[in-house]
Backbone and ligand atoms as CSV (ligand in chain L), in Angstrom:
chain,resi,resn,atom,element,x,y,z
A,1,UNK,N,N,-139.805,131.308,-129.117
A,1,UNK,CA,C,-139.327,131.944,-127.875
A,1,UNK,C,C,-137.844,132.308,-128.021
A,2,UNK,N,N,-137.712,133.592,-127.276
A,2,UNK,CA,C,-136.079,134.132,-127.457
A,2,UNK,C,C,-135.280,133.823,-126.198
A,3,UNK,N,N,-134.282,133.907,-126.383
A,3,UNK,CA,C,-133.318,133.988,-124.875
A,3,UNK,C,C,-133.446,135.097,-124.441
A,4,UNK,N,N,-133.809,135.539,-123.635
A,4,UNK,CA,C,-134.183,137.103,-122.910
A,4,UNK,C,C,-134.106,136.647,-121.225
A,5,UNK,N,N,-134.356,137.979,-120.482
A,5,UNK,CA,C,-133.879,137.855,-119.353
A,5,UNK,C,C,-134.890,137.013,-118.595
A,6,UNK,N,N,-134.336,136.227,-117.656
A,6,UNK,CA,C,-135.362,135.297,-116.609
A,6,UNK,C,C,-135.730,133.799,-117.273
A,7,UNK,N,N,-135.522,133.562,-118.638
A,7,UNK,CA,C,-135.430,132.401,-119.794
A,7,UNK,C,C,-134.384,131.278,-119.217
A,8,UNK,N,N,-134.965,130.263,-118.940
A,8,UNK,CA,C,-133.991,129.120,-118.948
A,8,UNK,C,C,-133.879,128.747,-120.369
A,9,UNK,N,N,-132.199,128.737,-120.398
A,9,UNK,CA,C,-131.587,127.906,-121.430
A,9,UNK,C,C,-130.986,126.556,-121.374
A,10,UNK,N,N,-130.768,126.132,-122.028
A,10,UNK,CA,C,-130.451,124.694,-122.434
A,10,UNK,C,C,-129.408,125.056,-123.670
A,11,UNK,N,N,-127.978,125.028,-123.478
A,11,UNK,CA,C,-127.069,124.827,-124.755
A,11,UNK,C,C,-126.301,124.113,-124.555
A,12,UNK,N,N,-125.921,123.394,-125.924
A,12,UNK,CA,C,-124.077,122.728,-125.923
A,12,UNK,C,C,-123.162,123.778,-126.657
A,13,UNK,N,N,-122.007,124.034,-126.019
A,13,UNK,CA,C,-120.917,124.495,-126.326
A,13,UNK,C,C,-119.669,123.960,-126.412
A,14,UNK,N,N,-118.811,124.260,-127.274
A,14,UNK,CA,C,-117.047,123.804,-126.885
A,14,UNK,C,C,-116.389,125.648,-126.902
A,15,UNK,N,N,-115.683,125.269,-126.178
A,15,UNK,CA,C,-114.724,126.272,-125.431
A,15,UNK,C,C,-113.151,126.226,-126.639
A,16,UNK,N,N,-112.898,126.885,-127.198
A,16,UNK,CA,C,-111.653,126.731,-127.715
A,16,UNK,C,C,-110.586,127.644,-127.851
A,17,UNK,N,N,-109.659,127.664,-127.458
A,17,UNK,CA,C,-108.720,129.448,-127.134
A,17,UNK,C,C,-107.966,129.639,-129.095
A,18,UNK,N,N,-107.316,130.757,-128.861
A,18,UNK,CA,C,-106.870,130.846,-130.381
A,18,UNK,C,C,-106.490,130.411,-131.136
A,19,UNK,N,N,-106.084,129.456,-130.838
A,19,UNK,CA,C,-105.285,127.796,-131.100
A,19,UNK,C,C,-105.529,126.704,-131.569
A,20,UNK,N,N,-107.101,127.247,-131.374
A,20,UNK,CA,C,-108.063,126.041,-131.777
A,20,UNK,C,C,-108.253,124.781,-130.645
A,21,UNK,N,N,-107.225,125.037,-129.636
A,21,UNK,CA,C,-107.239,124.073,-128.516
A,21,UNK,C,C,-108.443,123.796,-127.386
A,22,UNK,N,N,-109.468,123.137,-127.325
A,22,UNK,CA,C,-110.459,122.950,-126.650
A,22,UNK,C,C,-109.975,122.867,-125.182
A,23,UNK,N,N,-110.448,123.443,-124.497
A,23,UNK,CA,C,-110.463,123.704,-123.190
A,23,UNK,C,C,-111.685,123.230,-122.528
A,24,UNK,N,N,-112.774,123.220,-123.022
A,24,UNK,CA,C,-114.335,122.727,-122.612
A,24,UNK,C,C,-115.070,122.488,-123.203
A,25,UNK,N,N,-116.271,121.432,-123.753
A,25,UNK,CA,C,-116.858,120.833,-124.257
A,25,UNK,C,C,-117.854,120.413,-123.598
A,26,UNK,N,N,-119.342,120.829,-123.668
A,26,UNK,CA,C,-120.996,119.935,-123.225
A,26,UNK,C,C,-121.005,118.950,-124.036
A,27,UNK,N,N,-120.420,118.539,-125.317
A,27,UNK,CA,C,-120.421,117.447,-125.959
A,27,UNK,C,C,-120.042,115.922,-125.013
A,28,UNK,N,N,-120.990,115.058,-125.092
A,28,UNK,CA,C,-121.335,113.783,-124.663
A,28,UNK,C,C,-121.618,113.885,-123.396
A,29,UNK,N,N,-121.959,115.186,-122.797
A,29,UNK,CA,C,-122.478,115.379,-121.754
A,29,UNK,C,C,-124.022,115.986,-121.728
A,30,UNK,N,N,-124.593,116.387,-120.527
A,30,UNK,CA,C,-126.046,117.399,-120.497
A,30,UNK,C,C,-125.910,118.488,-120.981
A,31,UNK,N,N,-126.550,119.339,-121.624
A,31,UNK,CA,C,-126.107,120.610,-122.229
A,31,UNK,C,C,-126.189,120.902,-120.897
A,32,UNK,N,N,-125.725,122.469,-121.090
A,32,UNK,CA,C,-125.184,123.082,-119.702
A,32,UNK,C,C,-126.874,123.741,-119.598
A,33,UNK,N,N,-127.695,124.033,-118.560
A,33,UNK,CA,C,-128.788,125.129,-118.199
A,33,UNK,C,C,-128.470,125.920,-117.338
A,34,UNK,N,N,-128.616,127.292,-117.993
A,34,UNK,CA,C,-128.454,128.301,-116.888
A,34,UNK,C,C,-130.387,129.098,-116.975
A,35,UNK,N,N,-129.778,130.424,-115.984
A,35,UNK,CA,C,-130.955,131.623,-116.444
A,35,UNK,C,C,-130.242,132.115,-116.724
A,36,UNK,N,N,-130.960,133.048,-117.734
A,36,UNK,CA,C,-130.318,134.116,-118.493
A,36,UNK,C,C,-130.564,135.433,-118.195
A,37,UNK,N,N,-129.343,136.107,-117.928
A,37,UNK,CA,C,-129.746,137.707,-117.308
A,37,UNK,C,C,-129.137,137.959,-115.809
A,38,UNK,N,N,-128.934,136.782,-115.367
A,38,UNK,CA,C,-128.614,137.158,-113.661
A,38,UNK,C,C,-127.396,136.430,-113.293
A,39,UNK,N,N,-126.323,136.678,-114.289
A,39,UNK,CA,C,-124.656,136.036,-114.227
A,39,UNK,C,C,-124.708,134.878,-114.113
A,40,UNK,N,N,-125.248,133.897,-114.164
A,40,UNK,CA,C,-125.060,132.743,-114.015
A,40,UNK,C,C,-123.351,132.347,-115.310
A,41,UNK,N,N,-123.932,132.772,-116.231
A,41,UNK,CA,C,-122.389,132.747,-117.163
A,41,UNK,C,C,-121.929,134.346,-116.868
A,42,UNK,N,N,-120.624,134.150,-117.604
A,42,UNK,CA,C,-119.842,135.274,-117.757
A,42,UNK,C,C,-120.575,136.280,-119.179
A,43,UNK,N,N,-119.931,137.606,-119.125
A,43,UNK,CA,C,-121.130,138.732,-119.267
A,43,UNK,C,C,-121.085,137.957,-121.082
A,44,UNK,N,N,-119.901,137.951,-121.690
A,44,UNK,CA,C,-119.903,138.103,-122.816
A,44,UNK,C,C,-120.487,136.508,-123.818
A,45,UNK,N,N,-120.603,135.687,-123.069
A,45,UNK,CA,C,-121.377,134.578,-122.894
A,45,UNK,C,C,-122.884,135.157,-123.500
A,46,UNK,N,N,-123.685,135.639,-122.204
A,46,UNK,CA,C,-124.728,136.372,-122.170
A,46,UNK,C,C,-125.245,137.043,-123.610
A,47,UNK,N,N,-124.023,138.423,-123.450
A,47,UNK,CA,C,-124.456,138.889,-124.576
A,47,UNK,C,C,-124.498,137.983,-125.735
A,48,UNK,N,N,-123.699,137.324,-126.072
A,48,UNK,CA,C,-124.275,136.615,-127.609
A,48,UNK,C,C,-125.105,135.834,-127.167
A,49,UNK,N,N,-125.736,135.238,-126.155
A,49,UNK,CA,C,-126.401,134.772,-126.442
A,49,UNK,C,C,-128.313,135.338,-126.436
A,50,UNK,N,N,-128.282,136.235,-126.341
A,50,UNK,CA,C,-129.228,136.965,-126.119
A,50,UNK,C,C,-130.065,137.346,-127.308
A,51,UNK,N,N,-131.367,136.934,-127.241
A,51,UNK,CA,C,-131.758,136.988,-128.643
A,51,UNK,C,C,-132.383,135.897,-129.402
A,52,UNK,N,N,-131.432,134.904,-128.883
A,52,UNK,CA,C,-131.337,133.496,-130.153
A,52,UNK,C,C,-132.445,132.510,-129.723
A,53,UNK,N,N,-132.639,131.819,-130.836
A,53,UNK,CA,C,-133.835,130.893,-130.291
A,53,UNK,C,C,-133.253,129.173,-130.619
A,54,UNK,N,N,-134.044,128.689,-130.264
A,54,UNK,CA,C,-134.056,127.191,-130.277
A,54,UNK,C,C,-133.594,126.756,-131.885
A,55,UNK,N,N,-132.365,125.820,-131.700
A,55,UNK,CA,C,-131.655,125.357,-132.829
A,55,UNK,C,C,-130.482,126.616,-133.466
A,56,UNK,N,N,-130.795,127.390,-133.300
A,56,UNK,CA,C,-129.658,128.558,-133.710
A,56,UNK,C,C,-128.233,127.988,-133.270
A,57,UNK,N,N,-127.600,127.889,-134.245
A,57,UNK,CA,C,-126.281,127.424,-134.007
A,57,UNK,C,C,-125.059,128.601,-134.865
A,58,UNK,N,N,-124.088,128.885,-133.788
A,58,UNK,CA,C,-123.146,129.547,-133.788
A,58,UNK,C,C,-121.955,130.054,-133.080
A,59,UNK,N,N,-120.916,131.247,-133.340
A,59,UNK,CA,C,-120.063,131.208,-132.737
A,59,UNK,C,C,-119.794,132.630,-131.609
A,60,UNK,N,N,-119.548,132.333,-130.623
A,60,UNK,CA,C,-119.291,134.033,-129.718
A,60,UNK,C,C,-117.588,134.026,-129.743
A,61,UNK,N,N,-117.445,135.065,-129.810
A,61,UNK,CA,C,-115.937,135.552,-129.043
A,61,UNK,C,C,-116.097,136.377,-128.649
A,62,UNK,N,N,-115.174,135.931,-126.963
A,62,UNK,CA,C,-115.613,136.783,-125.693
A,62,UNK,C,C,-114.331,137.402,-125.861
A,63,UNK,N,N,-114.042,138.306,-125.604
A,63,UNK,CA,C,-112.590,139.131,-124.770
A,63,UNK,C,C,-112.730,138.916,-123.689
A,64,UNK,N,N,-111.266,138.876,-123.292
A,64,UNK,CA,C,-110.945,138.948,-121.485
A,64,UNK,C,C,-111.741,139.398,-120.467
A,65,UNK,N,N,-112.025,140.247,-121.023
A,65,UNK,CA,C,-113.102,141.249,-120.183
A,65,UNK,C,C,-113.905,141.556,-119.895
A,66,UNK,N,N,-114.645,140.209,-120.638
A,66,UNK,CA,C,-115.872,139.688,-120.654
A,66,UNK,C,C,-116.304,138.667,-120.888
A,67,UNK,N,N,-114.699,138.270,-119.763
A,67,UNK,CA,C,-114.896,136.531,-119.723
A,67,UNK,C,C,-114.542,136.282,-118.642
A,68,UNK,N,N,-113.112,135.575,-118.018
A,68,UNK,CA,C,-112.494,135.634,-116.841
A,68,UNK,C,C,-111.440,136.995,-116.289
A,69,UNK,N,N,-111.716,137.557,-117.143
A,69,UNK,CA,C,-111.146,139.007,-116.615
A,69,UNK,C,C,-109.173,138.985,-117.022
A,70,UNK,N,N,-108.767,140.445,-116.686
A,70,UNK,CA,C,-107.802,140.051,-117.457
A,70,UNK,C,C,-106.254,139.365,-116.038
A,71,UNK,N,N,-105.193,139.079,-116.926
A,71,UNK,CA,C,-104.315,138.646,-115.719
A,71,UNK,C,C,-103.851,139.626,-115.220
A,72,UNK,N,N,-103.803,139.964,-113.904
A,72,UNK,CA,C,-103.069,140.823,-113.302
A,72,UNK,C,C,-102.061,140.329,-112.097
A,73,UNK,N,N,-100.986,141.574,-112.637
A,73,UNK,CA,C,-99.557,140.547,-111.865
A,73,UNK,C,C,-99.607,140.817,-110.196
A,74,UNK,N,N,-100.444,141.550,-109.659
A,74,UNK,CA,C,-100.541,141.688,-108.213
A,74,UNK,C,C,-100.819,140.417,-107.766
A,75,UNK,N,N,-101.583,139.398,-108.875
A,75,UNK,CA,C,-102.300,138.510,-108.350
A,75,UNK,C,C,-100.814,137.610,-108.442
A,76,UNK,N,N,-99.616,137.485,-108.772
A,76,UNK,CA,C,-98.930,136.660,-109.158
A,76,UNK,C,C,-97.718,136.702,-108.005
A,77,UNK,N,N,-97.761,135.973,-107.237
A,77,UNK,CA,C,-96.441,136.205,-105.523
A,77,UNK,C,C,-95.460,135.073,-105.865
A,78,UNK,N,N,-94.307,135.497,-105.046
A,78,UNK,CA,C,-93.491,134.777,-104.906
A,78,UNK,C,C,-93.572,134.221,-103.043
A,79,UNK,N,N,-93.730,132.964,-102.921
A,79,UNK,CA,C,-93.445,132.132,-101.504
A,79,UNK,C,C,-92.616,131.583,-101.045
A,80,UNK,N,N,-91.932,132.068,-99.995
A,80,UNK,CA,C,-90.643,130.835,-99.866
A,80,UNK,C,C,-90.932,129.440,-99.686
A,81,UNK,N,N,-90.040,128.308,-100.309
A,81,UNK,CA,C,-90.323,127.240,-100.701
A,81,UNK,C,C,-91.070,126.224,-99.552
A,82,UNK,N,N,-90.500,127.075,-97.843
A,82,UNK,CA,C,-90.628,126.385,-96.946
A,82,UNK,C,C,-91.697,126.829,-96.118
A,83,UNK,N,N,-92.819,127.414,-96.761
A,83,UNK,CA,C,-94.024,127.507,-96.836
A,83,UNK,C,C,-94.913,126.162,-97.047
A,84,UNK,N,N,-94.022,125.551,-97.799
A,84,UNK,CA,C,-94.947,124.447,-98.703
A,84,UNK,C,C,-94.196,123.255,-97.407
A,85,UNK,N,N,-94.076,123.151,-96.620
A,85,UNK,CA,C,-92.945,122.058,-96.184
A,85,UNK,C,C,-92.450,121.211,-96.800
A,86,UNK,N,N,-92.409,119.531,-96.562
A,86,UNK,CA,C,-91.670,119.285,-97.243
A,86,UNK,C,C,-92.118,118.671,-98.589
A,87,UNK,N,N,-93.277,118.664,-99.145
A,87,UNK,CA,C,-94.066,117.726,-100.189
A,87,UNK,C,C,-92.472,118.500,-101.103
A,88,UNK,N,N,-93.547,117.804,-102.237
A,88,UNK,CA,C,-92.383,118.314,-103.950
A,88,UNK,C,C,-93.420,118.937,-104.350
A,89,UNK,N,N,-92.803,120.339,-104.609
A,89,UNK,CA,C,-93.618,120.952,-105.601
A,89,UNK,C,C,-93.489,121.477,-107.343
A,90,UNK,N,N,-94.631,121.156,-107.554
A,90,UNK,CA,C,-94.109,120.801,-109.656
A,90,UNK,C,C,-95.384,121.851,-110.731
A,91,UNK,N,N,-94.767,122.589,-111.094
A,91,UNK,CA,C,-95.385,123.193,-111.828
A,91,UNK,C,C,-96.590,122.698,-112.455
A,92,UNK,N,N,-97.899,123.871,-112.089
A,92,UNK,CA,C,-99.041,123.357,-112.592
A,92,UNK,C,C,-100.153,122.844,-111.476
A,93,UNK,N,N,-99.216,122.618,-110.032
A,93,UNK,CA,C,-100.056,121.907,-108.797
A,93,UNK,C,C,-101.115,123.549,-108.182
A,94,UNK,N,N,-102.350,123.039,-107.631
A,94,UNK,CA,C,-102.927,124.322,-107.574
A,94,UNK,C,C,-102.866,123.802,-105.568
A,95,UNK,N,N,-103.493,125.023,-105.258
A,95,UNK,CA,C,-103.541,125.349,-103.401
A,95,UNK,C,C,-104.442,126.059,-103.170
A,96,UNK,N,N,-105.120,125.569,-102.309
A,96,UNK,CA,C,-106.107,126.297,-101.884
A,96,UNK,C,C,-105.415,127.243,-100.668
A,97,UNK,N,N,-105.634,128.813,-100.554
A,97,UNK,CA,C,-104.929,129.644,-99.656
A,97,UNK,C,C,-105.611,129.314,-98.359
A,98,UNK,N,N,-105.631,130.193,-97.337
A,98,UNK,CA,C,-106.209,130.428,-95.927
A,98,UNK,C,C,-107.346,130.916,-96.357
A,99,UNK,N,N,-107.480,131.925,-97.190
A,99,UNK,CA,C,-108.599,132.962,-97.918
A,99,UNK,C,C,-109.369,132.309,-98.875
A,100,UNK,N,N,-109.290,130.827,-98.884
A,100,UNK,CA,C,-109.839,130.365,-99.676
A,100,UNK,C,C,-109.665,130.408,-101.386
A,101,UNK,N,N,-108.703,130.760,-101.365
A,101,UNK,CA,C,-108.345,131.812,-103.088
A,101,UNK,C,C,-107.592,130.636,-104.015
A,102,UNK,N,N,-108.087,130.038,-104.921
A,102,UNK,CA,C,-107.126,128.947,-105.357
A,102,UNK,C,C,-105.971,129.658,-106.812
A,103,UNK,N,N,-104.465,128.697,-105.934
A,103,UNK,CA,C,-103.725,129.183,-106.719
A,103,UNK,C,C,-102.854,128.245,-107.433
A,104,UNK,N,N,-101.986,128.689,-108.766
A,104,UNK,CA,C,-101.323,127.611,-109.479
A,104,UNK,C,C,-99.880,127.842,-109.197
A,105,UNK,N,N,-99.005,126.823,-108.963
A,105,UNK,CA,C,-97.915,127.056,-109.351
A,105,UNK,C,C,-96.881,127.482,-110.550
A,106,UNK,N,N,-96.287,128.177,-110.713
A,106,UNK,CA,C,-95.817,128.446,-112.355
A,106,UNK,C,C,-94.418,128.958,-112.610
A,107,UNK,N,N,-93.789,128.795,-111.832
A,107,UNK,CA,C,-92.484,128.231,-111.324
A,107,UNK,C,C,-92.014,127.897,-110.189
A,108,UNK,N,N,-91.076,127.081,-110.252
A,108,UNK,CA,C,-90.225,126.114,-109.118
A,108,UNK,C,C,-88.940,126.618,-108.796
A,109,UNK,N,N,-88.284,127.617,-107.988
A,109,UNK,CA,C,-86.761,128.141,-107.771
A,109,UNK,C,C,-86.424,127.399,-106.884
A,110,UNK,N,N,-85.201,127.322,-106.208
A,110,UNK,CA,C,-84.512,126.556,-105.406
A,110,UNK,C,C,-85.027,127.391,-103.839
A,111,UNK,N,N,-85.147,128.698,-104.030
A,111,UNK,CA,C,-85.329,129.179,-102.985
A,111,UNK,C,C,-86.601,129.499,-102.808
A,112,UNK,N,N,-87.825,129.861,-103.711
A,112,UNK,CA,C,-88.818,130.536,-103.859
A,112,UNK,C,C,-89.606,129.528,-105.225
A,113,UNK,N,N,-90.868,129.789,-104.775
A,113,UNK,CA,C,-92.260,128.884,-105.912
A,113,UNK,C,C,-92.670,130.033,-106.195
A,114,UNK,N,N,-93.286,130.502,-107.112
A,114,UNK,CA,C,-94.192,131.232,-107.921
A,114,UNK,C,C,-95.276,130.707,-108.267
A,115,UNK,N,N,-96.214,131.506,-107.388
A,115,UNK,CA,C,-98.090,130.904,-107.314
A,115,UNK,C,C,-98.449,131.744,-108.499
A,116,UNK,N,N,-99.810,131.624,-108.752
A,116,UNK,CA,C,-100.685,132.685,-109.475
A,116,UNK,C,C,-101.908,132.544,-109.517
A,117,UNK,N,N,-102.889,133.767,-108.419
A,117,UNK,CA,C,-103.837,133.393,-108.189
A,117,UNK,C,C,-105.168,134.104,-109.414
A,118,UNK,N,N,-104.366,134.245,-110.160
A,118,UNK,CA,C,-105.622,134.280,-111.513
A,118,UNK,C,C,-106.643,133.287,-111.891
A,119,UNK,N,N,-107.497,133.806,-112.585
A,119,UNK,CA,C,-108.085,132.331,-113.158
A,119,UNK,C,C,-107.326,131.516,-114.178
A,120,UNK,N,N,-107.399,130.970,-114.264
A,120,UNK,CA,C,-106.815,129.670,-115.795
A,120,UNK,C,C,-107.109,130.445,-116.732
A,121,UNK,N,N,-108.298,130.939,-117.048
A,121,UNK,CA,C,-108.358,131.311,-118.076
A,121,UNK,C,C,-108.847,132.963,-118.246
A,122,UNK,N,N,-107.551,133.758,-117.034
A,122,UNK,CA,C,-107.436,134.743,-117.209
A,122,UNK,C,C,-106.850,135.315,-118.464
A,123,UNK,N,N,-106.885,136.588,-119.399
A,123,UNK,CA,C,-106.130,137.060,-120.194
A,123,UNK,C,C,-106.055,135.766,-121.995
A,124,UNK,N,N,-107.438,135.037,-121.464
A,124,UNK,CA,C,-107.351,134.326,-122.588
A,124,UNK,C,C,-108.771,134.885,-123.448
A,125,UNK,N,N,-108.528,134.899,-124.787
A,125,UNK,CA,C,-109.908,134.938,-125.840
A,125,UNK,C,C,-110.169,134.155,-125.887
A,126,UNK,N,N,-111.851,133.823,-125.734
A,126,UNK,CA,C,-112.298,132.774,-126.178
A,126,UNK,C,C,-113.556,132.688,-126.592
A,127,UNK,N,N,-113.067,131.278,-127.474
A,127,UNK,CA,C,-114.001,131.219,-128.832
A,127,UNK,C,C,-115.113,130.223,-128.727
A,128,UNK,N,N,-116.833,129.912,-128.474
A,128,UNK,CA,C,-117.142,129.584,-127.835
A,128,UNK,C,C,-118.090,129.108,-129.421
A,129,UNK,N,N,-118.465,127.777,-129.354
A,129,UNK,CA,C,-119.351,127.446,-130.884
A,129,UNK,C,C,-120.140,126.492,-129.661
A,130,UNK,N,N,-121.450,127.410,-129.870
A,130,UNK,CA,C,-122.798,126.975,-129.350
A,130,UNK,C,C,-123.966,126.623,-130.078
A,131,UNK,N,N,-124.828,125.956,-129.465
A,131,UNK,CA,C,-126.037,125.471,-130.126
A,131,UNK,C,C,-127.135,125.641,-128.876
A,132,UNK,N,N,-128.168,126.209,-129.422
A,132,UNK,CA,C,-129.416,126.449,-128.408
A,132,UNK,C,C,-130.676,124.893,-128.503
A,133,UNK,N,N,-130.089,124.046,-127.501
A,133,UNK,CA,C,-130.807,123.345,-127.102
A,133,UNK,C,C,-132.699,123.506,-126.969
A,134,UNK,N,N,-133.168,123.824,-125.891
A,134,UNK,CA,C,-134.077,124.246,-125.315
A,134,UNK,C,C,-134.300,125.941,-124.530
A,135,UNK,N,N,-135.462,126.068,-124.965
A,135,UNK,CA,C,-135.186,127.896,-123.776
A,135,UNK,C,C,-136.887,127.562,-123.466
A,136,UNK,N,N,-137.160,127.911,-122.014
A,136,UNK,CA,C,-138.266,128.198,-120.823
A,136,UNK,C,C,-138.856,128.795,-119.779
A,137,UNK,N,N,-139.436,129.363,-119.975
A,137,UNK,CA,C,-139.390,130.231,-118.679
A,137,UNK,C,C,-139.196,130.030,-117.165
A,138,UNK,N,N,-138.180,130.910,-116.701
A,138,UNK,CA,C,-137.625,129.954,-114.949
A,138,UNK,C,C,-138.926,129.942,-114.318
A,139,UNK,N,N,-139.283,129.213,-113.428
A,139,UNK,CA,C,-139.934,129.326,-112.168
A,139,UNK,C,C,-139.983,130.310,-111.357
A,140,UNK,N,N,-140.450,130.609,-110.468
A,140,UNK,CA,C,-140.601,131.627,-109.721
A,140,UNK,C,C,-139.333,130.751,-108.214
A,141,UNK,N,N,-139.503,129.430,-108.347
A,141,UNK,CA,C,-138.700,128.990,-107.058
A,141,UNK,C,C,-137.091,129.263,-108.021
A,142,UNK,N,N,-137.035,129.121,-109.193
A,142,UNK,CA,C,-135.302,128.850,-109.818
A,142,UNK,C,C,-135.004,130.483,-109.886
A,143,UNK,N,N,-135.550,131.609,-109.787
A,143,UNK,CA,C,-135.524,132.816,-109.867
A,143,UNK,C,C,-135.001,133.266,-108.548
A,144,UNK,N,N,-135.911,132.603,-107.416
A,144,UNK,CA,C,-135.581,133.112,-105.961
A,144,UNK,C,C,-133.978,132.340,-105.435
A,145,UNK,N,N,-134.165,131.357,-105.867
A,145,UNK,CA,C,-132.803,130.493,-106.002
A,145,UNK,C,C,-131.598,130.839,-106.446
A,146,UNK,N,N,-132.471,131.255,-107.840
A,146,UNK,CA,C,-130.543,132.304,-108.634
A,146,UNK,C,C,-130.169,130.675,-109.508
A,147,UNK,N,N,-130.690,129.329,-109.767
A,147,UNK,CA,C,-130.353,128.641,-110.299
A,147,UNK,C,C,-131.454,127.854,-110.837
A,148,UNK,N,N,-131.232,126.964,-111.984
A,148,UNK,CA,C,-131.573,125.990,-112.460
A,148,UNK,C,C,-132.208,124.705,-111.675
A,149,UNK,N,N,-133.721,124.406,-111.440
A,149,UNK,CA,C,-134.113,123.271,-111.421
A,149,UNK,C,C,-134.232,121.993,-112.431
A,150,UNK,N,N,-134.636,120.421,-111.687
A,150,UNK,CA,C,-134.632,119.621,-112.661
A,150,UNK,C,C,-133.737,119.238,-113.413
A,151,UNK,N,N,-134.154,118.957,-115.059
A,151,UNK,CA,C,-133.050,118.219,-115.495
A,151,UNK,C,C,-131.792,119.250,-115.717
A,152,UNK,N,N,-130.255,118.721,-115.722
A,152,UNK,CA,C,-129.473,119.645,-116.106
A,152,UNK,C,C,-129.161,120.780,-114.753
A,153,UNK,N,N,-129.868,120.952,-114.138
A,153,UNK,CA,C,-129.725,121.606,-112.994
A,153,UNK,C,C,-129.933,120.849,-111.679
A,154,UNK,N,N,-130.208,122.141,-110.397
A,154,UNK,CA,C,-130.558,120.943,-108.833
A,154,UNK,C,C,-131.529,120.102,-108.930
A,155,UNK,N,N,-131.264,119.318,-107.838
A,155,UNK,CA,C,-132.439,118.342,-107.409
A,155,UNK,C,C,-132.375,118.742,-105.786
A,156,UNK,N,N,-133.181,119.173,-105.434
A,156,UNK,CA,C,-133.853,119.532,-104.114
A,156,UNK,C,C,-135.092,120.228,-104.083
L,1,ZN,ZN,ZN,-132.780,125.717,-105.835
């Protein structure tokens, strides 16, 4: 059986940016299960994995742009400090907005903080070394759902 569209998968992956620096790892955890075909991952995810069968082990590299998208500086504001009242604020602390939009801090001025509501791992490549666990065909209830039942996925 292939990974094709409507296919539950079962993989372990590590996440590692150019650096070789791991950012994410299914190792000593559940492999991750998605469906395949209906975004559950990001596109470039998908595409490599599309195709592959059970035990196939290898590597994707996604571009930005077909991963968390790229950074854009609209997304990046300056707040006056007394926005934040009086906590301390320290580079790296994230906020959830009014809009729900979560953001990071990424500098500290005397007068003004610098948020940035990108993703983390906007404007990053990444290098993704996977292994195909298990692949099955979804259910007709994990299809209408848009997610993963059972193990690795919901319980309801
Ligand atoms: Zn469900």
């Amino acid at each position: 059986m292939q990974i094709t569209k409507h296919k539950v998968a079962a993989i372990h992956y590590t996440l590692t940016d150019n650096e070789g620096k791991v950012l994410d790892s299914s190792s000593g955890r559940e492999p991750l299960y998605y469906i395949h075909g209906i975004g559950n991952l990001i596109p470039g995810m998908e595409d490599g994995l599309e195709g592959k069968t059970k035990g196939d082990k290898f590597q994707i590299k996604v571009a930005p742009e077909k991963g968390y998208g790229v950074k854009e500086d609209t997304l990046i504001q300056q707040v006056p400090r007394t926005a934040f009242g009086t906590q301390e604020i320290k580079v790296g602390m994230q906020f959830q907005t009014n809009r729900g939009q979560v953001v990071t801090v990424t500098k500290v001025g005397l007068e003004n903080i610098t948020v940035d509501a990108n993703h983390p791992l906007a404007g990053v490549e990444l290098n993704f070394a996977v292994e195909v666990m298990e692949i099955r065909e979804a259910t007709a209830d994990e299809l209408s759902h848009g997610h993963v039942h059972g193990p690795g996925g919901h319980h309801h």
